[in-house]
C-alpha positions in Angstrom: 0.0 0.0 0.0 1.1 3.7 -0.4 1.8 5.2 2.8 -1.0 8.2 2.7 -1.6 7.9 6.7 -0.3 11.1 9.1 2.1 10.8 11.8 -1.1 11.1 14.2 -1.6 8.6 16.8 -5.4 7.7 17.2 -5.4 4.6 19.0 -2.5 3.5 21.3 -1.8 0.9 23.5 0.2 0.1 26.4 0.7 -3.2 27.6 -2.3 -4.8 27.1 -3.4 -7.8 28.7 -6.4 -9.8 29.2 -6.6 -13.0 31.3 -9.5 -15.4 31.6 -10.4 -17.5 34.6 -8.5 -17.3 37.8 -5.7 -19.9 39.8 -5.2 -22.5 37.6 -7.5 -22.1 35.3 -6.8 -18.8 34.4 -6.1 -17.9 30.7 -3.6 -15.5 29.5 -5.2 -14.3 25.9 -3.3 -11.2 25.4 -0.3 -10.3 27.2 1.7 -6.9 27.4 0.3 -6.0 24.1 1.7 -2.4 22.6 0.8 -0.8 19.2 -0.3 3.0 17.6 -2.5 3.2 15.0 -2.1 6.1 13.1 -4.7 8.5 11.4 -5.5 6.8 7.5 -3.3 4.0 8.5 -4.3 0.2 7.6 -2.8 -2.2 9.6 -3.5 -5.9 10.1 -3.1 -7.8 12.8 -2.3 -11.8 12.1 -2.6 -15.0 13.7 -4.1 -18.2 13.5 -7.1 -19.7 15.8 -6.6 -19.3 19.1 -3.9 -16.1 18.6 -5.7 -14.0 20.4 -6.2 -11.5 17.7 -10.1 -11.5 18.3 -10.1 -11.1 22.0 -7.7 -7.5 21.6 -10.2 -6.1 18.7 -12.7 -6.9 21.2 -11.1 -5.1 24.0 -10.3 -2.1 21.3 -13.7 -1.3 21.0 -14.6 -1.2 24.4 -16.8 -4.5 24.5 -14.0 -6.2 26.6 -12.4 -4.9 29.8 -9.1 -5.0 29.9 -7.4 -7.2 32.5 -4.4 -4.8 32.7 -2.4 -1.7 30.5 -4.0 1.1 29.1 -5.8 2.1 26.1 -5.2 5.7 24.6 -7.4 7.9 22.5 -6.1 10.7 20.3 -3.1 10.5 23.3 -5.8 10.4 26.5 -6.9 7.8 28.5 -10.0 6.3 27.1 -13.3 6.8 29.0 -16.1 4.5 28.9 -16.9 4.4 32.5 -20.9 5.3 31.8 -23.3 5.6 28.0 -22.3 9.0 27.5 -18.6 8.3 26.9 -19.6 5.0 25.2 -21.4 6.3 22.7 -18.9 9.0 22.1 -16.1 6.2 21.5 -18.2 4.3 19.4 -19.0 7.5 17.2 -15.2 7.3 16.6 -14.5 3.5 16.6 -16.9 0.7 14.8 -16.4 -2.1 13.2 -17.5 -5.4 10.7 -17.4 -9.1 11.8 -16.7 -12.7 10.2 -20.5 -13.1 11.0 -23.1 -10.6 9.3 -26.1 -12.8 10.8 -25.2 -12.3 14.0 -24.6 -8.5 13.6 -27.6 -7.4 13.5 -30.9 -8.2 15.6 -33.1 -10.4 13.4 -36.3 -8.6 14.7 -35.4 -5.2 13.4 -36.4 -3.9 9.3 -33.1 -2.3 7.5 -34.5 0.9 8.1 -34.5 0.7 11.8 -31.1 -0.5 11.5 -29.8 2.6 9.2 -32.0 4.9 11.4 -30.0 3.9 14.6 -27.1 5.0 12.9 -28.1 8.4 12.5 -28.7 8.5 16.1 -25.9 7.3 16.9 -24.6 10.7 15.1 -27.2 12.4 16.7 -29.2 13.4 13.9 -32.5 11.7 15.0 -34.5 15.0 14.6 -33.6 16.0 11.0 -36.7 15.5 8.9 -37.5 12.0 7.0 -36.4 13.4 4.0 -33.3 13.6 5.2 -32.9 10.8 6.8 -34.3 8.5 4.0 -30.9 10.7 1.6 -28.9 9.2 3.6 -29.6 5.9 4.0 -30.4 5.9 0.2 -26.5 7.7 0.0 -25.1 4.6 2.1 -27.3 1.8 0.3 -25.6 3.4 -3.2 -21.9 3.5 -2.0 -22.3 -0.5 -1.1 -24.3 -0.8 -4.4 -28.0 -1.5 -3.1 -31.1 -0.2 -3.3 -32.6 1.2 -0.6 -36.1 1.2 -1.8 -35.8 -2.9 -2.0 -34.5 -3.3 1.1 -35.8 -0.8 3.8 -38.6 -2.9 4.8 -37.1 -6.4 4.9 -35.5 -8.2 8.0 -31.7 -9.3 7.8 -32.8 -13.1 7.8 -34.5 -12.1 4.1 -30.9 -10.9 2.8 -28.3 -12.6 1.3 -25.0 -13.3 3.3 -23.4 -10.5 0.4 -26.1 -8.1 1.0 -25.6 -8.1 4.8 -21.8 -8.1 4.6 -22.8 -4.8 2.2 -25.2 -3.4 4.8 -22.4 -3.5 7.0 -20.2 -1.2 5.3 -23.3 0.6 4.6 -23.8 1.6 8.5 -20.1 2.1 8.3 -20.7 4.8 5.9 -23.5 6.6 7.7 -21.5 6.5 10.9 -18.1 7.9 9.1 -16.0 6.2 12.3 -12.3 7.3 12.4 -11.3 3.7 12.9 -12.7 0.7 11.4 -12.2 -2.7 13.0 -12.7 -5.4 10.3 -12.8 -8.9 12.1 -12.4 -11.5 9.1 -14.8 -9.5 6.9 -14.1 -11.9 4.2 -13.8 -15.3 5.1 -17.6 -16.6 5.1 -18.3 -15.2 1.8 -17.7 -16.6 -1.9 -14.5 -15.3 -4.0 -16.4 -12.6 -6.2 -18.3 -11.2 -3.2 -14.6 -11.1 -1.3 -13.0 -8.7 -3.5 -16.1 -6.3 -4.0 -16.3 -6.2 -0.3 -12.6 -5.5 -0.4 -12.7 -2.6 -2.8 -15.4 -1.0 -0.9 -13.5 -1.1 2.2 -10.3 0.4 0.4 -12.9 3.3 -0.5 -13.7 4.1 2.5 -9.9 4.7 3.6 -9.4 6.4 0.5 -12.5 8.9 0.0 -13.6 9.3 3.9 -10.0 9.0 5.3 -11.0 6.1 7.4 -8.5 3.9 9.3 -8.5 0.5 9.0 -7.4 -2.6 11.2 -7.9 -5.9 10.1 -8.3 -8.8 12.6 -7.2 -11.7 9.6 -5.0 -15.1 9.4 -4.9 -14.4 6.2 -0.9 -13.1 5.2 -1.9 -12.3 1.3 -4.6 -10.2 2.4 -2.1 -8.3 5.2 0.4 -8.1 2.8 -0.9 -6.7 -0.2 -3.4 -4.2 1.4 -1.9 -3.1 5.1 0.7 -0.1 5.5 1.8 -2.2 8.8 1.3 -6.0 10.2 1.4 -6.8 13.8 2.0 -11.1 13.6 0.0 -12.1 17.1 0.5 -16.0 18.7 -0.5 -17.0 22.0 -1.2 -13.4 22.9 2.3 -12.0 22.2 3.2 -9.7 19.6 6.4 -11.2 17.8 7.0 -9.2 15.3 5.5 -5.8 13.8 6.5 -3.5 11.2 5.6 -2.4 7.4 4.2 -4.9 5.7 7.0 -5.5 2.4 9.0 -5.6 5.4 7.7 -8.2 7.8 6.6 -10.5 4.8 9.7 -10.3 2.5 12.6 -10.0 5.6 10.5 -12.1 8.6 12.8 -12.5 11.7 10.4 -14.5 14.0 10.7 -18.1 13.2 6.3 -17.9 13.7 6.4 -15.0 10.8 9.0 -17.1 8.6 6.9 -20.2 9.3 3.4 -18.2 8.2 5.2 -16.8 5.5 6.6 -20.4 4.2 2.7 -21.5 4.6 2.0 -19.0 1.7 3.5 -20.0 -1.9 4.3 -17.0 -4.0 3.2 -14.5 -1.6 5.4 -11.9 -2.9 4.4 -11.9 -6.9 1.5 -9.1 -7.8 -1.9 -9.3 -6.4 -4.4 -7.9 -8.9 -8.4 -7.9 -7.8 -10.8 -8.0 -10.2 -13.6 -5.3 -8.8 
């Protein structure tokens, strides 16, 4: 990727841990974990099952407490202590799972769903023609109509469609960072790289940044600015991505890396 992200930090952290359990059945998922993510930057975070990579996107967004270290917004302390400061962190921080069925809540039409969006943003009281602009805007930017869709429930839609009604929200909401938990991985080849694309447009026409929660090294490699390579709740190794893929020094990177054949000719997607 080009490196088109600033030199401002919007998410830090500091020794991250989160343990499970207590005594001898305690569980150490992530342990001393430290990383910056800066303004427009993508970064991925890699590891297989089990790496703990989930667990720390989880504790990014505030839907996990953190067993230990500290999390830093724009270079404060993060607050999330009652709903105000809640909802003003997830203003600023959303993101996309493996899962779109289990996303949303079955029970609620599309346009409930986009409509929570907008108050989320606080912009509940701007008239219905407003409203219905832009949640016809988002619909458009994921390449859906909102007229077909508005009154249906998320169990109607294909698994595309609600992977695209994801981004859609993601485009109402205009977060600064985007968590993207293995948005690809339950969805067919075609749908992958249009899902892709519209992810990439979001960093490159809203200024969005993105972190991907992947095991997959192609994808980290040909679309991050930096990969952080996660096992057993560690960070090994970090760094820009040409570097970390083409010159690993952590015999878990080299070993990933060796998993991959031809991992460092051209990617080209087909959108």
């Amino acid at each position: 990727m080009n490196e088109i992200f600033s030199d401002q930090t919007l998410l830090e952290t500091k020794k991250v841990c989160k343990t499970f359990g207590s005594g001898k059945n305690a569980v150490n998922a992530v342990i001393d974990v430290d990383f910056q993510i800066h303004q427009g930057e993508i970064i991925s975070i890699v590891g297989t099952s089990g790496s703990g990579k989930t667990t720390l996107a989880k504790i990014l967004l505030g839907l996990l407490k953190e067993t230990s270290g500290e999390i830093l917004y724009k270079g404060k302390p993060r607050l999330l202590k009652n709903q105000k400061e809640r909802r003003a962190y997830w203003q600023n921080i959303q993101a996309i799972f493996q899962d779109p069925f289990s996303t949303f809540n079955q029970f609620f039409r599309v346009d409930k769903i986009l409509n929570d969006c907008l108050k989320l943003q606080g912009l509940e009281h701007i008239s219905q023609k407003e409203k219905t602009e832009k949640m016809q805007d988002a619909c458009k930017f994921v390449n859906l109509k909102y007229e077909e869709l508005y009154n249906k429930y998320p169990f109607e839609l294909s698994g595309g469609q609600m992977q695209r009604l994801m981004i859609a929200r993601i485009f109402m909401v205009k977060p600064n960072i985007l968590i993207a938990d293995e948005p690809t991985s339950m969805i067919d080849a075609c749908s992958r790289s249009t899902i892709l694309d519209m992810l990439m447009k979001l960093r490159e026409e809203e200024g969005m940044t993105i972190l991907f929660i992947t095991h997959d090294l192609g994808l980290a490699y040909y679309l991050s600015d930096t990969i952080y390579i996660m096992e057993s709740g560690r960070i090994v190794e970090k760094g820009p991505a040409e570097d970390v893929i083409l010159h690993p020094q952590d015999s878990y990177t080299k070993q990933l890396v060796s998993d991959v054949p031809k991992l460092h000719e051209e990617w080209v997607l087909s959108y």
